[in-house]
C-alpha positions in Angstrom: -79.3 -38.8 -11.1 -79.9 -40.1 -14.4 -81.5 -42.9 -14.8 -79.8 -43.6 -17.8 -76.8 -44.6 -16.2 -78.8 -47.8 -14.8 -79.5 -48.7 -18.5 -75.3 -48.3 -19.7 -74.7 -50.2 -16.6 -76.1 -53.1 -17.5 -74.6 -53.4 -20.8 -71.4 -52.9 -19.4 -71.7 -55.5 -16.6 -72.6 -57.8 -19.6 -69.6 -57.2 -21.7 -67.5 -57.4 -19.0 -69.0 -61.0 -18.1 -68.8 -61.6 -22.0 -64.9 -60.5 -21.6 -64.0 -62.7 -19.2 -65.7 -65.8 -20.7 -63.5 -65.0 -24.2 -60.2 -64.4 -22.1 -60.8 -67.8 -20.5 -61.2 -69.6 -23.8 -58.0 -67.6 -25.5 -55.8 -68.8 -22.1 -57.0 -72.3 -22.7 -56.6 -72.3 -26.8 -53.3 -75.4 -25.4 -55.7 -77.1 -23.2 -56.3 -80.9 -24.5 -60.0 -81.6 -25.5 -61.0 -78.0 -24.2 -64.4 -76.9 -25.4 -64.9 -72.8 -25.4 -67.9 -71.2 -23.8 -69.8 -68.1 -24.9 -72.2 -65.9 -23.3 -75.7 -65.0 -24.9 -77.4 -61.9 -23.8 -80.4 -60.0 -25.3 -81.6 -57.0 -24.8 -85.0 -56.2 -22.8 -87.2 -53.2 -22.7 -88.0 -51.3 -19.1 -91.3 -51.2 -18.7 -93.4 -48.9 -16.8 -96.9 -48.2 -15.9 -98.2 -45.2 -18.3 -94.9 -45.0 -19.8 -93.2 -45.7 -23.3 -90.9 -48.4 -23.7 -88.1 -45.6 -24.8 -85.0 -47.3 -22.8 -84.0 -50.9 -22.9 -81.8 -53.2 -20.5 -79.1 -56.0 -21.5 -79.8 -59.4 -20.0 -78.0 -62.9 -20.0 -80.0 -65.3 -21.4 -77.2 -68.1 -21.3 -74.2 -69.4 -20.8 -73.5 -72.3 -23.1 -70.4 -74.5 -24.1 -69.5 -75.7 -27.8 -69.0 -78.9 -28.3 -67.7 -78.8 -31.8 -64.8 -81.4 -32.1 -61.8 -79.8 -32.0 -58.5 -81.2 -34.2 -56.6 -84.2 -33.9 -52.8 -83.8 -32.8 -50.8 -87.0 -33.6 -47.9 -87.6 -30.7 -47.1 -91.4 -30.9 -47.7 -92.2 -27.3 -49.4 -95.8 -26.5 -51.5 -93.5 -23.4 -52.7 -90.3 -25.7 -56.0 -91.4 -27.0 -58.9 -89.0 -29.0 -62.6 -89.5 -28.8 -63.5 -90.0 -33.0 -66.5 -87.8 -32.9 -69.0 -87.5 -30.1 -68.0 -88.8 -26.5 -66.5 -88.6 -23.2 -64.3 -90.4 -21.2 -65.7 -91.0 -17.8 -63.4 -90.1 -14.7 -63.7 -89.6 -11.2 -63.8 -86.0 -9.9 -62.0 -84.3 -7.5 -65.6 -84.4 -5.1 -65.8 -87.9 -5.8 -68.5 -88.1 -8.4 -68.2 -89.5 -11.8 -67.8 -86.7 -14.8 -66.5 -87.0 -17.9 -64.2 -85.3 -20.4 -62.8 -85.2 -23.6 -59.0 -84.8 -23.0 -57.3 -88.0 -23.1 -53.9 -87.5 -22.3 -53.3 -90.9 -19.5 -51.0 -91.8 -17.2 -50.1 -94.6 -15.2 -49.0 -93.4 -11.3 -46.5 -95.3 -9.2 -49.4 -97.2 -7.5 -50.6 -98.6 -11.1 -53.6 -96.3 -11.1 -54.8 -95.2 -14.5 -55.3 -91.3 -14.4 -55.7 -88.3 -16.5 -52.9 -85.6 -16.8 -54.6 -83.6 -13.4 -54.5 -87.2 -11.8 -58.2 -88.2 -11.9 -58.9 -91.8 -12.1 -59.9 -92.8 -15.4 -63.3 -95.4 -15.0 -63.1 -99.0 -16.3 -65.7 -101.8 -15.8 -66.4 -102.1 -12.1 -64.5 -98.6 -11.3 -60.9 -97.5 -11.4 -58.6 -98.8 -14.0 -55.6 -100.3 -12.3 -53.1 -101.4 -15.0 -50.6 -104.5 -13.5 -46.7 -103.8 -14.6 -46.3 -104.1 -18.1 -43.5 -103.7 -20.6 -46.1 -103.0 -23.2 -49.4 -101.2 -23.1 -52.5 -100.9 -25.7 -55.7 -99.2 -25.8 -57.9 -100.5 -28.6 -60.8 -98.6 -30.3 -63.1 -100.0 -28.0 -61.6 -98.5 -25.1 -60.0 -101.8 -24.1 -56.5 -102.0 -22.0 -54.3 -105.3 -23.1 -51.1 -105.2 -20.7 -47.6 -107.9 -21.6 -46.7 -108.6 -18.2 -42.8 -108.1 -17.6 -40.7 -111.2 -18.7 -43.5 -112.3 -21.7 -43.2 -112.7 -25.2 -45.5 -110.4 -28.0 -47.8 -113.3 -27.9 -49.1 -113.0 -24.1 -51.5 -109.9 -24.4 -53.8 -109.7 -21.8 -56.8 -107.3 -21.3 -57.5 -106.2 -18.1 -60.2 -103.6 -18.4 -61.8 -101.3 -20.2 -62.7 -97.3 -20.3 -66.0 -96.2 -19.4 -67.0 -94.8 -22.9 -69.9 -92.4 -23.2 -71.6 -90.7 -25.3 -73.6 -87.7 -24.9 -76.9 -87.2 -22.6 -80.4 -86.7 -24.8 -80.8 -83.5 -23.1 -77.5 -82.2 -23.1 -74.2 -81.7 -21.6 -73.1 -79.1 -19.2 -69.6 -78.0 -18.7 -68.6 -77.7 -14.5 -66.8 -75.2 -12.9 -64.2 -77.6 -12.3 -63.9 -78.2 -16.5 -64.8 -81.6 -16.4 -68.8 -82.1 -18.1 -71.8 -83.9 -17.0 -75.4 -84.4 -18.1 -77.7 -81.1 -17.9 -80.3 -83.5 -15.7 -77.6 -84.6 -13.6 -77.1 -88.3 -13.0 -74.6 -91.1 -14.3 -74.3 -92.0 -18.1 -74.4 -95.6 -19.1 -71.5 -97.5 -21.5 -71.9 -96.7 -24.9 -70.1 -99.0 -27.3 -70.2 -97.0 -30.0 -67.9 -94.6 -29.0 -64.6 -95.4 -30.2 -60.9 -93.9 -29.8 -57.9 -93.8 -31.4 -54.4 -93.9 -29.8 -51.4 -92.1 -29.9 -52.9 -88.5 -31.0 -55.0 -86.1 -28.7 -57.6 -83.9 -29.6 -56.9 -80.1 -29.4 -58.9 -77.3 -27.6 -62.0 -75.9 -30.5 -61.0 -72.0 -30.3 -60.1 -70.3 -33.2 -57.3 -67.9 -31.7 -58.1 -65.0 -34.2 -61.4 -65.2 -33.5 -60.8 -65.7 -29.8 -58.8 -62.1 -29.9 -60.7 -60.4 -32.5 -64.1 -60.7 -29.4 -61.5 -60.0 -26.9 -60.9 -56.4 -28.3 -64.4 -56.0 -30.1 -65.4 -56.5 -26.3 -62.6 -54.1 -25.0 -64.1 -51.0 -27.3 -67.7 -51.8 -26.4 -66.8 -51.2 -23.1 -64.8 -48.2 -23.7 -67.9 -47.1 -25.4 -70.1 -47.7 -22.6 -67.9 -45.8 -20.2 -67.6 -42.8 -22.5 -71.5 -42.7 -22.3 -71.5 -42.9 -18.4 -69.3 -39.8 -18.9 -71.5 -38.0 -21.3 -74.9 -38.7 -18.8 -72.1 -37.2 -15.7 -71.6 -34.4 -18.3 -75.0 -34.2 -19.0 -76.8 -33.8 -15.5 -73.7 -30.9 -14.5 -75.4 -28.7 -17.4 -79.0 -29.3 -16.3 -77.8 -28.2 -12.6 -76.2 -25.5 -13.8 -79.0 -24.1 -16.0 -81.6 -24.9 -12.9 -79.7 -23.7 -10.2 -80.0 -19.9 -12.9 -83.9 -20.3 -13.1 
């Protein structure tokens, strides 16, 4: 065999992985505060004792998240709040640990719990919010929850907590597989009070949806091209046997 066909392998396997990364981000172009991924590869020469460096290899070197901010989308509801800039909110994840992300689409469940849209409770001062019944509800820029208890007049706002407001780690965020983010070094971010948010508009998902489908199919024909040279190696060793096989 060929071994060639280790070589176009190993492209293929990458654009593939490359594929599937770009069809994730174009199925989550709607998601609230979604950040795309891409994957960064590099090609590597096979190197052997007494031998030329005539073939090369395709290697990931990583897989990395943009954190560009994407747009704001105004929708007039007192829960929906946007990270201005750089930030996260912190939430508690589905294993119990504390993570944080960027879509801030709230809700209140019947228990009073303050969650995200996927029902992860949102963090406040000494842990989860709980928000008291209320006729009226508002998040200021600092993150903080004023309630008017049922029965009271405009005058009788009262704050009972705050969001956990971060902003991000010195060496990085990473994104999870569960979509939710958390510092590359791993540990618990403190307060930061100079991330702000504003209410009543969420911030939409950062992928360009042409550009998201132009990679898709610029991906698709690089792997058609890959496979047509696996045939062309089959093609390839069939004529050698032949013309050995008459010697």
């Amino acid at each position: 065999m060929d071994r060639a066909i280790y070589t176009v392998m190993a492209g293929a396997r990458q654009t593939m992985d490359a594929q599937t990364v770009h069809a994730n981000n174009l199925a989550n172009i709607s998601t609230t505060g979604f950040r795309r991924d891409f994957v960064a590869a590099e090609s590597r020469y096979v190197n052997a004792d007494g031998m030329l460096n005539s073939r090369a290899t395709a290697a990931t070197v990583a897989n990395e998240t943009d954190f560009s901010v994407g747009a704001l989308q105004e929708t007039g509801r007192d829960l929906d709040v946007a990270i201005e800039g750089k930030g996260f909110i912190a939430v508690i994840a589905r294993d119990g640990s504390e993570a944080y992300t960027r879509a801030g689409d709230l809700q209140i469940t019947s228990l009073g719990q303050l969650t995200t849209r996927e029902g992860l409770p949102v963090l406040g001062n000494g842990g989860p919010i709980a928000i008291p019944p209320a006729q009226k509800i508002e998040i200021g820029r600092d993150g903080g929850i004023s309630v008017r208890a049922l029965g009271q007049g405009p005058e009788t706002l009262a704050l009972v907590d705050r969001i956990k407001l971060v902003s991000d780690s010195e060496t990085g965020m990473k994104k999870r597989e569960d979509g939710l983010f958390s510092p590359k070094e791993g540990g618990e971010l403190a307060r930061d009070p100079f991330v702000s948010v504003v209410t009543g508009r969420l911030e939409s998902s950062n992928v360009n949806a042409v550009e998201a489908i132009t990679q898709v199919l610029g991906l698709s024909k690089q792997f058609e091209l890959q496979l047509n040279v696996l045939k062309k190696i089959d093609t390839n060793s069939e004529s050698a046997t032949r013309l050995l096989s008459q010697s």
